[in-house]
N, C-alpha and C positions, 0 to 999 in steps of 0.2 A: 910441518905442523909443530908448531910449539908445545912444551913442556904446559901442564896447565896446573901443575900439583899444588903451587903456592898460592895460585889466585884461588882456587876452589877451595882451597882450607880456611879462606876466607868467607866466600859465596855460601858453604854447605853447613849447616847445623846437624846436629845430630839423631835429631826426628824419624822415625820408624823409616825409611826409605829402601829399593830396591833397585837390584841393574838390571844390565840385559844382557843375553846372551851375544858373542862376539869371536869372529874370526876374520883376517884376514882375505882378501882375493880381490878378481878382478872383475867386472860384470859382462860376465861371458850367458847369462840368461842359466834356465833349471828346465830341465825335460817337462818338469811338472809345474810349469806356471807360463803360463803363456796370457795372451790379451785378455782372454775369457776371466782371467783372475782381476779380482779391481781394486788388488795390493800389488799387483804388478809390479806399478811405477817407484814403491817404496822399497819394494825386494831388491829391484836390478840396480838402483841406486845406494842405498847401503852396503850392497855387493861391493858395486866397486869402489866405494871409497874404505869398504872393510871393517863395515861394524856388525855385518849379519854376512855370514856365507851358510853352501847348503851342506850336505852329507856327504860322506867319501861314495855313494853310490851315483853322485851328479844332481840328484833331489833336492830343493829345496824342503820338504815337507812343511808347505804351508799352514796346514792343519794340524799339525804336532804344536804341543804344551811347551812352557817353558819354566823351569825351575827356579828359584830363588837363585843357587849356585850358576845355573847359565846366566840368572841377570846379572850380577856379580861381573862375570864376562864379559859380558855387552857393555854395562856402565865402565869398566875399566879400561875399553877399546875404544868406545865411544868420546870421553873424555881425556883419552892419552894419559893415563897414569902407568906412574911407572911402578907396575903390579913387582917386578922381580925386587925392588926396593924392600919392599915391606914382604916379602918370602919368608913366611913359621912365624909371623908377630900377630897374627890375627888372636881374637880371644876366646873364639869357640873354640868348646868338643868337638866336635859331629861335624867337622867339611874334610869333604877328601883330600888326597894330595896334589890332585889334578884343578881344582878351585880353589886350595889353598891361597895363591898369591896374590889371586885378583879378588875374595873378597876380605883379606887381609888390607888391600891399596883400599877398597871402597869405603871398609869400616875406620879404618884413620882418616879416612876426607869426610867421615860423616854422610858419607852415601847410602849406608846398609845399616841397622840393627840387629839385635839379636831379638828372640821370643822369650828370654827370660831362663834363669837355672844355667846359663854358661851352654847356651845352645840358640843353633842360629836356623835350625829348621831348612836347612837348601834343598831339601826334596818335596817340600810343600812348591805349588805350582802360583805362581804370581798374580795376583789378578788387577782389575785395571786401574782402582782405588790406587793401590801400593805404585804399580809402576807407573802413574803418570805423577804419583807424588815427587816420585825420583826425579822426572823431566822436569817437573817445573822449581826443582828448589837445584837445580842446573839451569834452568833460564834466570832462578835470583828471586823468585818467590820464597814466604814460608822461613823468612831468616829468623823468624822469631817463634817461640812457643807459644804466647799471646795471639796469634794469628790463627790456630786451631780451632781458638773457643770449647764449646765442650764434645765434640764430636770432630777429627782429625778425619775423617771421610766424606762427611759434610760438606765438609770447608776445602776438602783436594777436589773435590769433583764439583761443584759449583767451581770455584775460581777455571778446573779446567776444562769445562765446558765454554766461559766466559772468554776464553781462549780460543777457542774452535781445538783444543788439543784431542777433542775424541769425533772429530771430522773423518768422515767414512769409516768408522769403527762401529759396529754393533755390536754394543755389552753393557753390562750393571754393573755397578761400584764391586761387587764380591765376585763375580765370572773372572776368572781365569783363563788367560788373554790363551790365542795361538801363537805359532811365531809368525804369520802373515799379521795377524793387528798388532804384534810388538813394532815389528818393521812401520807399520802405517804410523804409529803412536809415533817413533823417534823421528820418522821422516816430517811427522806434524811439528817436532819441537824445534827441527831443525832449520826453520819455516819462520818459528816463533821468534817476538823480539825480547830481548834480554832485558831486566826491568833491576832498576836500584831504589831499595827502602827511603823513600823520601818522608813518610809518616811521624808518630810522634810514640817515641817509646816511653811517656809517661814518668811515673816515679816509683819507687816502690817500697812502700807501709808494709814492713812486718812480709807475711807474705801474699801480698795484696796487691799488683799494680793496677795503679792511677791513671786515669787520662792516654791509656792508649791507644792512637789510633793509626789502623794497617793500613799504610798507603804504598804503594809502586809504582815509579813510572817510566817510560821506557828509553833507555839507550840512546843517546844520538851521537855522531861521530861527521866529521867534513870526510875524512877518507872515502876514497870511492871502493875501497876494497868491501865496504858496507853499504853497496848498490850490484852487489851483485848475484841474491837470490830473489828479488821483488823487484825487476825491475822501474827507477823511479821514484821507488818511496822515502817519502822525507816528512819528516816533522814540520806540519802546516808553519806554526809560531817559530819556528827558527830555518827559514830559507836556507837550503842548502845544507842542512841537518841530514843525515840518512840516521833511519833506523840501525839499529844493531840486532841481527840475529843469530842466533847460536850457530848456525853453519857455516857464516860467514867469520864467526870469531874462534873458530874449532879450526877451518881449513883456511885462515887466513886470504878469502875469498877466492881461492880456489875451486871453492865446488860451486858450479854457476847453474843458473834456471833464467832461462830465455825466453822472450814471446816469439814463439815460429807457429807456424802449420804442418799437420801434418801431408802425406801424400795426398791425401782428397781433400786437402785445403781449408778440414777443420782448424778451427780454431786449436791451438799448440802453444806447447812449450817445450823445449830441449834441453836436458842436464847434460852438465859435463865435468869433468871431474881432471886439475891437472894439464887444461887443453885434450884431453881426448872425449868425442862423442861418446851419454851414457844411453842415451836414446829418447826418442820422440814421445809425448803422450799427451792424448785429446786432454780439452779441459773442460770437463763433462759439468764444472760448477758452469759454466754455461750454457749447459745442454736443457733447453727448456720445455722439447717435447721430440717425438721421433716418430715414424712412421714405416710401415713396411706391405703398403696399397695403398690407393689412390689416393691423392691430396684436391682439396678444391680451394681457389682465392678465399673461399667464404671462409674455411675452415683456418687459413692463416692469419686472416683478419680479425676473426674471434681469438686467435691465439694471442696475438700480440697487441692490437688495437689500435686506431687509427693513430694517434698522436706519433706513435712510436714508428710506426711503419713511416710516415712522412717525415720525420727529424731525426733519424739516425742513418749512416749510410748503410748501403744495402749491397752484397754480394751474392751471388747464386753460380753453385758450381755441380756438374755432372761427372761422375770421374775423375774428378781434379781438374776440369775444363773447365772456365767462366760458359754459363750460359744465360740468355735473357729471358728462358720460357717461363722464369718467373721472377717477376719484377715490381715494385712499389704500387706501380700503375694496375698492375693487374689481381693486388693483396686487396681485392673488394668485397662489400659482403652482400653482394647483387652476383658475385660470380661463382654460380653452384657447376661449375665443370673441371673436369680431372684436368690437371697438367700431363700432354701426353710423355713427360719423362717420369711420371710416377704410375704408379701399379705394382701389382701382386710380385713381392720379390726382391722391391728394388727398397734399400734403407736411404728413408727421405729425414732429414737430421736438423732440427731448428735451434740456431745457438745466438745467443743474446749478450752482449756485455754492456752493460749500465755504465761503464765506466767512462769505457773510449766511445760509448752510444753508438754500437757496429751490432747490424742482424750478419748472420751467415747462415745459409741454408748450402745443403751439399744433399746429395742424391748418389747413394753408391748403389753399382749395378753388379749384380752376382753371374758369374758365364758356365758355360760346361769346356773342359778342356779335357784333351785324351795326351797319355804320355808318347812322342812317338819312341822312346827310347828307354832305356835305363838311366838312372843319374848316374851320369861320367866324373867322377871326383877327382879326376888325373884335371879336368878341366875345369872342374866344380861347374858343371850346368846338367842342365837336362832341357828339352828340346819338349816343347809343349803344342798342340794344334787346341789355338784359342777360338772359339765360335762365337768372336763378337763382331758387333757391326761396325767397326772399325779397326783398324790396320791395327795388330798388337805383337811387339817383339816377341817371338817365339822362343828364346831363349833365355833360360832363368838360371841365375845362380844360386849358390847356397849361401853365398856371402851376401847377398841381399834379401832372400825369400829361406829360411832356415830351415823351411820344409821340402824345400825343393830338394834335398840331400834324400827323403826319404821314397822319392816317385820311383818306381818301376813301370818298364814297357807295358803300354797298355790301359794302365790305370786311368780310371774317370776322375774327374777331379774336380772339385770347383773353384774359381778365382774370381777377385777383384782386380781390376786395371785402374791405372790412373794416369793421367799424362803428367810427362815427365819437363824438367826447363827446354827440350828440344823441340816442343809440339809433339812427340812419341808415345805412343801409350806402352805400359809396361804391366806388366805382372807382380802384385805387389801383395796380394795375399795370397796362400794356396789352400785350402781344404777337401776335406773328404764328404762329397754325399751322403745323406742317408738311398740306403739301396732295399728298392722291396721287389725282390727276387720272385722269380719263376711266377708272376701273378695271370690272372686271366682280366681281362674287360667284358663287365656289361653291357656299359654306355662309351657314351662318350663324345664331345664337341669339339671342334678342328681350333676352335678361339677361346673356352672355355674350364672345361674340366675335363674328366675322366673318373669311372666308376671302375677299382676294383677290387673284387673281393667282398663289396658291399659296400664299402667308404667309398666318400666323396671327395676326390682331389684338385684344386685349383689350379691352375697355370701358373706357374711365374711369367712375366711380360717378357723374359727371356728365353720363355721354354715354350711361345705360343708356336702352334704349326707352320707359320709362315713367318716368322721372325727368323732372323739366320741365326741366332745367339742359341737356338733349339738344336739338341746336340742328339742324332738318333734315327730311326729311318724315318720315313716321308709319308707313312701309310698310313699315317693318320690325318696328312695335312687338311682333307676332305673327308667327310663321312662316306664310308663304306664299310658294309655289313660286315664283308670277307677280312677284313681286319679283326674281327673279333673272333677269331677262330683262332690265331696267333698267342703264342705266351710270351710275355713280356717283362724286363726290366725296367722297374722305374728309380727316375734318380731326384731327391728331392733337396731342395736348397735347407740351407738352414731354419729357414721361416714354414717350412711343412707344403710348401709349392712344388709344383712338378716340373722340373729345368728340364728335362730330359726322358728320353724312352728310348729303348729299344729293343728289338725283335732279340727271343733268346735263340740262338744258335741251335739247331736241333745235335747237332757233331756236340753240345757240350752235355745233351741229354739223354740217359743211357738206361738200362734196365734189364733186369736178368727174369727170362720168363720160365719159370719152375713147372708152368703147368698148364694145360691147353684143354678146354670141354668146346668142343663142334656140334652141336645138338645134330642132330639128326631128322629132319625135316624134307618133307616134298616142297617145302616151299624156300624161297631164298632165303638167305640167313646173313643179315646183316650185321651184326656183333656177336663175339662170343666172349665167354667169360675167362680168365686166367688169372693164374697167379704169379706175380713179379717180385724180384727184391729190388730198392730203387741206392742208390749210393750212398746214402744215406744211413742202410740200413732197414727201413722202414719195407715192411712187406706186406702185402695186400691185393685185396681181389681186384682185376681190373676189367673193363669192358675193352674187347680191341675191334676197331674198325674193319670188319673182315675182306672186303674187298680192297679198298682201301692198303690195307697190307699185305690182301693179295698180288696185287700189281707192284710190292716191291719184292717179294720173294723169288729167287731162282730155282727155276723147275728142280724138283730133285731136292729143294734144300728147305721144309718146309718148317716149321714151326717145333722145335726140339726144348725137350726140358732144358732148363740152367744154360741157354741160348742167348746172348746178349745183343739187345738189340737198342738201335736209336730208336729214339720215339718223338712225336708231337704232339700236341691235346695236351688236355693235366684236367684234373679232378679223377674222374675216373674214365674217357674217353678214349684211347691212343689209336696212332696208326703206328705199325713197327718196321722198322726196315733192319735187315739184318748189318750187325755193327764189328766188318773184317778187321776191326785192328782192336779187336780183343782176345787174346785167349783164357780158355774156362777151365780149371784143371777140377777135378773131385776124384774123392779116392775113398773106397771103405775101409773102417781101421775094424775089423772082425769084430769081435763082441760087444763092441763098446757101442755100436751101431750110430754110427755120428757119421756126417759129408764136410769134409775140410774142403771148400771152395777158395783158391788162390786165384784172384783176378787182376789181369795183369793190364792194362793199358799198353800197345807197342806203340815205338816211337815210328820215324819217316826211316831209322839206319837199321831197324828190325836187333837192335842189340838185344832187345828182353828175349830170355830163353826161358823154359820150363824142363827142368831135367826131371822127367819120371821115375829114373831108377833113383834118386837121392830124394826123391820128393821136396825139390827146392823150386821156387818163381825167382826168378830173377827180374827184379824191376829198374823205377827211377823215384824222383821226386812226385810224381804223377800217379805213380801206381796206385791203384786200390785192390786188399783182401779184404774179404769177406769168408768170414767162417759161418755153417747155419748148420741147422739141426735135421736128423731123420726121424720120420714117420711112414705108418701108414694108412693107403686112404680103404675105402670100403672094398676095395677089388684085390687087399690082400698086398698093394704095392707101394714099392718103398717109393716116398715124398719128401721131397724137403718142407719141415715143417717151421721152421722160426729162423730168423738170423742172431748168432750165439755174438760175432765182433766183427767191427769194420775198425 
């Protein structure tokens, strides 16, 4: 990357301007910005060519502020100046030692100013006025002071709207950017073309100029090193002109932006930086509408409109698979019926480019996948059982899938697949469900929905009962009554659908019964009332099914305070069957009148002990204590009355 210090002492006047924050690295991605962010592509990319890195704790903190002195940073990283040059010449008071050098280099390129009185204000926070003035009198705007007229904010933010430079940015002239829209703002400039003062600087009466008029126009060059962030672009009027854009004349076209796809065969483009891959990302200024249930020809035909649908070429992909189920022929607005690859779940994605006159339509489908393993990092994979309707590589690495590093045995998970150049389908995104625990059913339809808790839940078209992509037991495939006696997990895709169910495990539902009323009656007695503490914590009166848990009790071993038992049911219902692989310790501490309950989970090797004379539990990662409280009830005896800690 060349030296740039002489050319821009030319390029930059001295006009209030500001930098940006900057450090080196490489674009290794941030714990905390992942796809869901839609500065993403501007973060990982400045990463690695090193005008924006994150925190020493791995963070980018997208939403953190940025200083005057960090912009200072960034403009002096950003523009290769050589900050240790000018080290102590700076002309403020007030910068630290640590920002000294870079905004020392910025304020002798006429990058930065001061706020007047021999102080430069670097702990006032930038806002988008200031910092996109700085970008564009670096692309070659604003050479003049004439060109402010009477308002210098006015006039930066009009010209840089006129620019597209505050494209995907949400802010006003005086907001004070984050460092996610500082990243998006330089990644827009870098994008931008570089413009030379062609206008007329007039004359100048006394202190009066004449006949000025602000014109710019933009760059053009024969090198092909200035065809390589826009792919293509040239100056209509001079054949084989390319543009110049500040990226391209920063990293000596080095940092390149390509037309690809990505895995599901949206429309793409891919940075790189140096010959190494920065990464793939959709290009959503095409994204014209999207969907996440049913689609109908009618409703793609009103989208896009005959003309268009017949004279552009036309693509349609499922997975990253070309498919024909929907096709020009059938974009009609007589055809009011669902395409059967759309529905409740599935993200249907309508992209359009006026340029090269290309629809693409892609349909991504969301699956339930269980871990069978731990992630193996000796190997870097982990071993996934995918529930799709088609053949899907079961093993994922973390060098591909970045989350695959964090699965553990067992986990429910949800994924994207997409076929790969072999015909193969693969695993190409992983996420976590939303999980709604311990619930009961009211209702409920084997094609449709399910009721519980009172909400009404949809299907995803992958979680219907007889789809194989339904990840969970079967007992719902058909309506049956005796299904709603069951408690259940539900697992819901990202779209608020229901991928998945399944029966909760009674062995993982437990409960300590403090207390037992049998009424006493000539006649049968079908529930009685007790009191439980549940793992949680949470204690209260329950009904238990008395026959019902009469038939799992062994003679001789019936129904005992602080007795821990499995159970079934939930609201207030249970049947109990006693739960051998626990033990219950309690002890009175004399005056103090308290029951210290140490609850221990045993494993299958019986290691957990409980030594009574030391009054110690020996557990594991598994265990649960619970401490609760004494009382007493009306017959004078001691109760456990509250739980004190779990």
């Amino acid at each position: 990357m060349r030296n740039l210090k002489r050319a821009l002492s030319l390029l930059l006047s001295s006009t209030l301007v500001l930098g940006m924050m900057v450090m080196g690295g490489s674009a290794a991605g941030y714990q905390d910005v992942d796809d869901s962010n839609v500065h993403q592509e501007a973060i990982e990319v400045l990463q690695a060519v090193g005008i924006m890195t994150g925190k020493e704790n791995g963070d980018f903190d997208p939403d953190g502020s940025i200083t005057r002195n960090e912009m200072a940073v960034v403009m002096a990283h950003l523009l290769n100046l050589d900050y240790d040059y000018y080290r102590g010449s700076h002309p403020f008071t007030d910068v630290p030692d640590w920002a000294a050098p870079y905004v020392a280099a910025c304020a002798a390129e006429g990058v930065v100013a001061g706020i007047g009185n021999g102080q430069y204000g670097g702990d006032q926070k930038v806002t988008a006025a200031q910092a996109s003035l700085m970008l564009m009198k670096a692309l070659g705007y604003f050479q003049n002071q004439e060109d402010f007229g009477t308002d210098w904010q006015v006039a930066t933010i009009r010209q840089a709207s006129y620019i597209n430079l505050f494209d995907n940015i949400n802010s006003n002239a005086e907001s004070a950017l984050t460092r996610a829209q500082v990243a998006q703002l330089v990644l827009n400039a870098l994008e931008s073309d570089m413009v030379s003062f062609t206008g007329d600087k007039g004359i100048q009466i006394g202190n009066v100029t004449v006949g000025y008029k602000a014109e710019y126009t933009s760059k053009t060059s024969t090198d092909k090193k200035y065809n390589t962030l826009v792919s293509g672009k040239t100056d209509i009027s001079n054949q084989g002109q390319y543009y110049i854009q500040l990226g391209e004349e920063l990293y000596e076209g080095q940092l390149r932006k390509a037309d690809d796809a990505d895995a599901f065969d949206r429309p793409a483009y891919t940075w790189s930086y140096k010959g190494e891959k920065i990464g793939t990302y959709v290009d959503w200024t095409q994204m014209v509408e999207e969907y996440t249930t049913a689609v109908t020809g009618k409703e793609l035909y009103n989208l896009l409109t005959a003309n268009t649908i017949k004279e552009y070429d036309f693509h349609y992909y499922v997975d990253g698979k070309e498919s024909t189920t929907i096709k020009p022929s059938n974009m009609i607005s007589t055809n009011a019926y669902d395409y059967d690859t759309t529905d409740n779940g599935a993200l249907t994605q309508v992209f359009v480019d006026n340029v090269d006159e290309e629809i693409v339509i892609t349909t991504i489908n969301t699956y339930m996948a269980k871990a069978d393993a731990d992630y193996n990092a000796k190997r870097d994979e982990v071993s996934l059982d995918v529930r799709a309707d088609k053949r899907v590589n079961s093993t994922v690495k973390a060098a591909d899938v970045e989350e695959a590093a964090d699965v553990k045995e067992g986990d429910m998970l949800l994924v994207n697949v997409a076929e790969n150049s072999k015909g193969k389908y693969e695993v190409a995104v992983i996420s976590e469900p939303e999980v709604l625990s311990n619930v009961e059913l009211t209702k409920y339809s084997a094609q449709k929905y399910l009721v519980a808790d009172g909400t009404q839940y949809d299907y995803a078209m992958m979680g219907k009962m007889t789809n194989i992509g339904y990840y969970g037991e079967k007992c719902l495939e058909t309506y049956n009554k005796d299904a709603l006696k069951n408690t259940y997990n539900l697992y819901l895709d990202a779209y608020g659908y229901v991928i998945g169910t399944e029966i909760v495990d009674s062995a993982d539902q437990y409960l300590f019964l403090t207390g037992y009323d049998r009424p006493m009656t000539h006649l049968g007695t079908e529930t009685a009332e007790a009191a439980a503490i549940f793992l949680d914590g949470t204690m209260t009166k329950i009904e238990v099914n008395v026959d019902a848990t009469n038939d799992n009790i062994v003679e001789g071993n019936g129904y005992t305070d602080l007795k821990a038992y499995d159970y079934t049911g939930s609201m207030s219902h249970y049947t109990l069957t006693p739960a051998d692989n626990w033990l219950d310790y309690t002890k009175q501490y004399g005056d103090r009148n308290t029951i210290n309950s140490a609850s221990v989970r045993l494993e299958g090797d019986g290691s957990n002990k409980l030594n009574d004379n030391k009054n110690i539990a020996y557990g594991n990662d598994d265990s649960i204590y619970i401490t609760v409280g004494l009382g007493t009830n009306d017959y004078d005896s001691s109760i456990i009355n509250g739980v004190d800690k779990v």
